[in-house]
C-alpha positions, 0 to 999 in steps of 0.5 A, a space after each residue: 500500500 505505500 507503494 500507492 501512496 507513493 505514486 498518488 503524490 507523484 501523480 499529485 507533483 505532476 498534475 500540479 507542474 504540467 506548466 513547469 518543468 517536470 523532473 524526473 529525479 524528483 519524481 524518483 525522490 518522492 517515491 524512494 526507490 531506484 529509477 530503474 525501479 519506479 520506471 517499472 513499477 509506473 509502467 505496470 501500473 498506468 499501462 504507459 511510460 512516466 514520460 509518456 503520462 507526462 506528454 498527454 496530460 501536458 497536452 491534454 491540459 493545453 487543449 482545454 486551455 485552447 477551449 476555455 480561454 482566448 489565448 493564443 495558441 503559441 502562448 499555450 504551447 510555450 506554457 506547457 514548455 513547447 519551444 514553437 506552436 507546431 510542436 503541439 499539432 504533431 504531438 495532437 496528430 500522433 495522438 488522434 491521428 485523424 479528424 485533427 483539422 476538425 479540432 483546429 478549425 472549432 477551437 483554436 485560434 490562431 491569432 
């Protein structure tokens, strides 16, 4: 059960630091156990890699800032640490693949 315990507050450090810069040794910190460890204890868990979690929830959140608020699309993109605003797009591509343009032409905007 600590185990549990352990990856509720790693889930709670990267939920609360998807706009930052996620470490992975702080993650490693808070769970007190090897990387090598914690990487295979997270993928039998959840099903996905630590770094892979961390891509969709940062691009999950930044879709619903694209649909709550009137900012800009490269203003979200350098939020969630993206260095240009068609990183995101490719990333959206790779995980929907299809109906992409659909997405962009309801709820984004580009200017």
């Amino acid at each position: 059960m600590e185990w549990m315990k352990n990856l509720e507050r790693v889930i709670y450090y990267i939920e609360h630091n998807l706009d930052k810069e996620i470490s992975f040794s702080e993650t490693v910190r808070i769970t007190c156990c090897s990387s090598c460890y914690f990487q295979r204890i997270f993928s039998y868990v959840f099903g996905i890699s630590l770094s892979e979690y961390i891509r969709l929830r940062k691009m999950t959140q930044a879709a619903y800032d694209l649909q709550r608020t009137n900012s800009k699309v490269i203003d979200i993109a350098l939020k969630y640490g993206y260095i240009s605003h068609f990183i995101p797009f490719f990333i959206f591509v790779k995980i929907i693949s299809n109906n992409i343009l659909i997405f962009f032409f309801y709820f984004v905007r580009f200017y």
